[in-house]
C-alpha positions in Angstrom: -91.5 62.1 27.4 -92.9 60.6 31.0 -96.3 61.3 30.0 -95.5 59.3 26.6 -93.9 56.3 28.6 -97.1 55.9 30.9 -99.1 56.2 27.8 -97.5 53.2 26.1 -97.5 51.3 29.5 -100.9 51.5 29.9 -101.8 50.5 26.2 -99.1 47.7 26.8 -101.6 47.0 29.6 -104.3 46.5 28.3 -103.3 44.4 25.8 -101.5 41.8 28.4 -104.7 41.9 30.1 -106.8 40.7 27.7 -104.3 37.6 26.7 -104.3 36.5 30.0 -108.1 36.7 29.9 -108.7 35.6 26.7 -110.3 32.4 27.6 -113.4 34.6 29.2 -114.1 35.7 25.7 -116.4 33.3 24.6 -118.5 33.8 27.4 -118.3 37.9 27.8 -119.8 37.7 24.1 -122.5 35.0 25.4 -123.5 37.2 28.3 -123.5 40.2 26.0 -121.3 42.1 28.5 -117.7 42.3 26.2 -118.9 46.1 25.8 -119.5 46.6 30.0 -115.8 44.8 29.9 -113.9 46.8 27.9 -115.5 50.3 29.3 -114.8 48.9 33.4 -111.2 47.9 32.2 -110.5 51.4 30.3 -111.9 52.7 33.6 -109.8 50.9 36.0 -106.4 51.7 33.9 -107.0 55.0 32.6 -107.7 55.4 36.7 -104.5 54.1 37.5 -102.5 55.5 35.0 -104.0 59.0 35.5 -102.8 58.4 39.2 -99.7 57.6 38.3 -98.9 60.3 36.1 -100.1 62.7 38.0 -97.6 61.3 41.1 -94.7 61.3 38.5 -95.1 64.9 37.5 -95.3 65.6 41.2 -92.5 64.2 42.0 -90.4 66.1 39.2 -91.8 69.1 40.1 -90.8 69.1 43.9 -87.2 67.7 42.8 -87.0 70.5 40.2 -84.0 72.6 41.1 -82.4 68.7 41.8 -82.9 67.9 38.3 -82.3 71.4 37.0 -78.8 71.0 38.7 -77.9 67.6 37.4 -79.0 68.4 34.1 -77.2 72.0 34.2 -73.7 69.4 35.1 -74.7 67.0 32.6 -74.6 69.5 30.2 -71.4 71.0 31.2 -69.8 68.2 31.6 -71.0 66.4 27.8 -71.6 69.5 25.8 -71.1 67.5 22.5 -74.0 65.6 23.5 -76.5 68.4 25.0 -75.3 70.2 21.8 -76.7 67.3 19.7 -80.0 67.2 21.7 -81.4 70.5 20.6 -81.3 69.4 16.9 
C-alpha cells in the first residue's frame, strides 16, 4: 500500500510539474528538446521516488516488531474491524 502511495505521488508529480512549467512548452517544442525534457524529468523523479521508497521500506522494516506489536493490539482491541479487513 506504501509502495502504491509513492507511486501516485510521484505521477501526481509530474503532472504539477509540468502546469507550473507549461509556459516553456512552446519553446521546448521550438528547440526540439520536449523529448530530452520529459526523459531528464522521469529521471529526476523516478530518482527521487526510488529513494524514497526504498527509505520507507527501511524504516518499516527496522520498526517491525514496533508495528507488529501495535498492530497485534489493534487487532485485539477492534477485532470487528481486523475481522472485516481480511475479506
Amino acid at each position: 500500500m506504501y509502495l502504491d502511495h509513492v507511486k501516485e505521488a510521484q505521477t501526481k508529480l509530474k503532472t504539477e510539474v509540468y502546469q507550473h512549467l507549461h509556459e516553456w512548452t512552446d519553446l521546448n517544442r521550438e528547440l526540439t528538446v520536449e523529448d530530452i525534457m520529459e526523459k531528464w524529468l522521469d529521471t529526476v523523479l523516478s530518482d527521487k521516488f526510488t529513494d524514497l521508497s526504498l527509505a520507507g521500506l527501511k524504516l518499516m522494516t527496522d520498526n517491525a516488531d514496533i508495528l507488529k506489536t501495535a498492530d497485534d493490539n489493534w487487532r485485539r482491541k477492534f477485532p470487528e474491524l481486523a475481522a472485516a479487513q481480511l475479506d
